[in-house]
N, C-alpha and C positions, 0 to 999 in steps of 0.2 A: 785853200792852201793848208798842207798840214802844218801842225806845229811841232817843228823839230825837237824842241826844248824840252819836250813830253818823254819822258825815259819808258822803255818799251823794257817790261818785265819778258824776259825769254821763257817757254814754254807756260805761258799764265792757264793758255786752253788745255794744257795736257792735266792728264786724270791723276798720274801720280804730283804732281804738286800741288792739286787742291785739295787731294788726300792727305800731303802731310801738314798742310793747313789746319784741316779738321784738327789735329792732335795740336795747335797750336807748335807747329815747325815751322823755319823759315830757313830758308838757304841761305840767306845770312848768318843765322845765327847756329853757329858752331860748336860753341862750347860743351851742350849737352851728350852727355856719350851715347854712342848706337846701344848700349846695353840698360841703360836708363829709357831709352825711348822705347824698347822694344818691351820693359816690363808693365812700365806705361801706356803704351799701347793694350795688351794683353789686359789689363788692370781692369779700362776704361770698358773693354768689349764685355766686361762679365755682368751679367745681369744683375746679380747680386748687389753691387753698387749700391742698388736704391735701397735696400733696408736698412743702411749702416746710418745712424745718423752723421750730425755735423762735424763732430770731433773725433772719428771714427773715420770719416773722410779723408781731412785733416792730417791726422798722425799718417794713415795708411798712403799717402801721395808724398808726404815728404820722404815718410822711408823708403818708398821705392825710388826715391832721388839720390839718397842715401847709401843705395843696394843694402837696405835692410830688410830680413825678414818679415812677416807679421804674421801669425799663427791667429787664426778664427774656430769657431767650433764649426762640427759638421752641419749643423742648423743653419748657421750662418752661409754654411759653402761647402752643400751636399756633392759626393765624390760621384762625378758620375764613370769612374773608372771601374768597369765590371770586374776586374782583377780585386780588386780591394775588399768585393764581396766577400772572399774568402774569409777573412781577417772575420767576420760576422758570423762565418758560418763554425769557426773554429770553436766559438763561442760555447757551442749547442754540442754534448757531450753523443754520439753514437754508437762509442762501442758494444751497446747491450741492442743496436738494430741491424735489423736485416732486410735486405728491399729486393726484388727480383722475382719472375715466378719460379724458376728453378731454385734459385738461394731457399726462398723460404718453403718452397717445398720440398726438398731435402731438411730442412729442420722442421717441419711437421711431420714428417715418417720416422724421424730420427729418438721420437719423441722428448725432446726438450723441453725446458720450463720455460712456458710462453706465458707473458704479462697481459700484454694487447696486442689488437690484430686490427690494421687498418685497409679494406680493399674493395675495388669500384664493385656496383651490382653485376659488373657481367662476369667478373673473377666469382665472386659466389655463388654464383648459379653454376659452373661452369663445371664438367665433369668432370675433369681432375683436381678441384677444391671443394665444390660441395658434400662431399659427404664426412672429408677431414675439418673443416669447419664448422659444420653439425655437433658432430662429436666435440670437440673443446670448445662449442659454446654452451653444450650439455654439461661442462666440466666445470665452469664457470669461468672462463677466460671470458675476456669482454672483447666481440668482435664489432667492429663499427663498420658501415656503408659509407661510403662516403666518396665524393666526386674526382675525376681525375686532376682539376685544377687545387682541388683541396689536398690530396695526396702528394701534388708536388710542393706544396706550400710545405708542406712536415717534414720532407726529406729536402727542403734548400734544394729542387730541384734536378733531382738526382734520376737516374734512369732506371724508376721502379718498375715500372710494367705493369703497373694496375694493384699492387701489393704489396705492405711490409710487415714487419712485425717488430714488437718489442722484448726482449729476452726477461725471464724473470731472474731472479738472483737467487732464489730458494723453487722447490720442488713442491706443491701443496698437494694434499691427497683430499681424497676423499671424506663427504661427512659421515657416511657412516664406519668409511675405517678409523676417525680419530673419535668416534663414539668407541669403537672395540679399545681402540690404544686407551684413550684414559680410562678405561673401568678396568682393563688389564692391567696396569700400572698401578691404582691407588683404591681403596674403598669409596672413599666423596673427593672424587675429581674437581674440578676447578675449570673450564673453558669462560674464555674471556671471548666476547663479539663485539664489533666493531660496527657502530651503526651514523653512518654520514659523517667519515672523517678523512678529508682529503687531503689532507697536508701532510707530506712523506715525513717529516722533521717529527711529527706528534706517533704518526704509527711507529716510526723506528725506535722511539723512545717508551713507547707503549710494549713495543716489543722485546724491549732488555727488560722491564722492568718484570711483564709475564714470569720469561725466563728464571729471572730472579727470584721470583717468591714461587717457584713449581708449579706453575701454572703448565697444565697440560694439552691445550692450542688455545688457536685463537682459529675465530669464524671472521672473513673479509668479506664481504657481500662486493660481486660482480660491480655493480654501479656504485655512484656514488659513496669511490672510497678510494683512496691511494693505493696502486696497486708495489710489489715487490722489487721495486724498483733500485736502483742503485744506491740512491741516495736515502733509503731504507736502511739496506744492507749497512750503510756508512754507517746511519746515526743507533744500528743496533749493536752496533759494535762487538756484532761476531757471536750474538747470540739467536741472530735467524739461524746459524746451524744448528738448534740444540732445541725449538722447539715446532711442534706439529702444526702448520697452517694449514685450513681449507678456507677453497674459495666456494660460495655460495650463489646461485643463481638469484634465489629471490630469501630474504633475512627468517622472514617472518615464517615463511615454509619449514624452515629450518628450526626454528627456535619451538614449531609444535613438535617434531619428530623428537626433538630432542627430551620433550616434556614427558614422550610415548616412552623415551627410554630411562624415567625416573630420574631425569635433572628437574631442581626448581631453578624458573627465570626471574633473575634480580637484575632490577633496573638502576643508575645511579641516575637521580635526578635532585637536583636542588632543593625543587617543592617536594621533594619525597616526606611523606607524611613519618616514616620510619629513618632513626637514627640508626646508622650504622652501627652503632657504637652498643648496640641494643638487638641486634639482630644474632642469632644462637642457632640458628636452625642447623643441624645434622644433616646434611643432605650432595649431591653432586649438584654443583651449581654452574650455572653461565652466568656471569655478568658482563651488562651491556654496557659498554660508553659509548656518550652521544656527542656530536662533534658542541664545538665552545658557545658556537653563535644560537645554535636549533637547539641542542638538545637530543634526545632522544623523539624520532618521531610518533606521533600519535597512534600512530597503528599497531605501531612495536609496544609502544608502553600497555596498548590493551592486555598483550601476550603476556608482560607482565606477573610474575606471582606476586612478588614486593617491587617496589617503589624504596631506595634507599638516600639517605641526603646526609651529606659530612657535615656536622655541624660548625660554623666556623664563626669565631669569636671576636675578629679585627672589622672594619671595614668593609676588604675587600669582599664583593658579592657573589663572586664565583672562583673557581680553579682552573688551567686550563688544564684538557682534555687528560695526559699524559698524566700529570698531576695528580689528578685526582682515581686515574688506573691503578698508581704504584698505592697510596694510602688506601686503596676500598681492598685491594687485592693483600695486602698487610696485614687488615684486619681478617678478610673473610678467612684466608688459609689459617691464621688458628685456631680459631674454630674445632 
């Protein structure tokens, strides 16, 4: 015989009321609002849950009883809203890029002052780029190979077509035409080279400073070296118009031609056996800086006529790069 006395829950087998179970509901209890339960709900379902600790738990379940906010970092509570990407990619300044193959093959016939050039192997091989790629990487433009999932990494996924490019800010010529400009211009010229300095903030300021004291260019080698870039032009503060840049394939090639054509090469280095301060020679000169951490490298400093060192009287053990361009470049022009 049943026992009648037994109170039969209605609906106990159906699925939505074991469900609101689970969330700790009961159709008794009332009080809490559909809009508390629904953020609670929502709350519970995020994975993230488990990294917060105890009192992170705590605060975050009363406020949402509460209908309080709670703001977490994106670490804590990665956006997986593709729209928001934007917001990331706004970040990353493009207006000196060009991506497409007709975009940027219109601005290689156009001939424009190109930075770098990023494109897969089958765009360089390909008949309508290889032989305009050839040529400006003859020029010293730096063209890189590189994969189509790496290409779309650079452009934030943008619909390049195998190719983009980077716009320069300044126009550089050639080395043997800024050998003609500075011996046209002055009796003992002055070129400043730049050897392993990658930080735009150091060249841009290496570059007002040229400027500044009549210095008649400056040599950028291809690699390993900040190229013409925006944020250049910024920290030159308007003096990349006013002096002669070449870009360089390889440093060292360059700095013999330049010897062929009656410049002596002076190196600035710390261990420089020679005080600046003591250095007279009459002559058209290059001086090289070397970037803060290296120095000038080994190969370059072979090339070498002098070895020059600032001598300095405090503590500190070095200058950085920019620094030490505007003081060596101070003294050597009076000379």
């Amino acid at each position: 015989m049943k026992n009648s006395s037994k109170k039969r829950i209605p609906g106990k087998n159906n699925r939505e009321y074991n469900k609101n179970l689970d969330f700790g509901y009961h159709p008794k209890n009332k009080n809490r609002s559909e809009k508390s339960d629904r953020s609670l709900n929502n709350f519970t379902k995020n994975k993230n849950v488990e990294t917060l600790s105890k009192n992170d738990k705590n605060n975050t379940f009363s406020s949402l009883k509460t209908n309080k906010s709670i703001y977490k970092s994106n670490k804590e509570f990665p956006n997986k809203n593709p729209d928001i990407n934007q917001v990331f990619i706004n970040k990353k300044n493009f207006d000196d890029w060009i991506w497409g193959k007709h975009s940027v093959y219109e601005a290689l016939i156009s001939e424009r002052s190109i930075n770098r050039i990023w494109c897969t192997s089958e765009i360089f091989s390909s008949d309508k780029f290889y032989i305009l790629l050839k040529d400006l990487k003859s020029k010293g433009v730096l063209i890189e190979e590189v994969s189509w999932n790496r290409l779309s990494q650079l452009t934030y996924g943008a619909s390049h077509q195998g190719i983009s490019l980077q716009l320069a800010s300044s126009k550089t010529i050639s080395l043997e035409q800024l050998i003609d400009f500075s011996k046209h211009n002055c009796a003992n010229p002055t070129i400043l080279a730049l050897d392993g300095i990658t930080d735009p903030h150091n060249v841009g300021a290496i570059i007002r400073s040229a400027e500044a004291f009549d210095c008649k260019g400056i040599i950028i080698p291809q690699r390993r070296s900040a190229g013409l870039t925006g944020t250049v032009a910024k920290v030159a503060a308007g003096a990349l118009e006013h002096i002669q840049i070449s870009r360089v394939v390889n440093l060292n090639r360059a700095l013999e031609e330049l010897k062929k054509n009656g410049f002596l090469v002076v190196g600035l280095s710390g261990d420089g056996p020679l005080s600046i301060s003591n250095f007279q020679e009459k002559s058209p000169l290059v001086v090289i800086v070397g970037s803060e951490e290296k120095g000038i490298s080994l190969l370059t400093q072979k090339k070498c006529d002098y070895l020059l060192s600032i001598p300095l009287k405090g503590k500190t053990s070095s200058l950085n790069a920019s620094v030490a361009a505007a003081i060596s470049l101070f003294h050597l022009t009076r000379i």
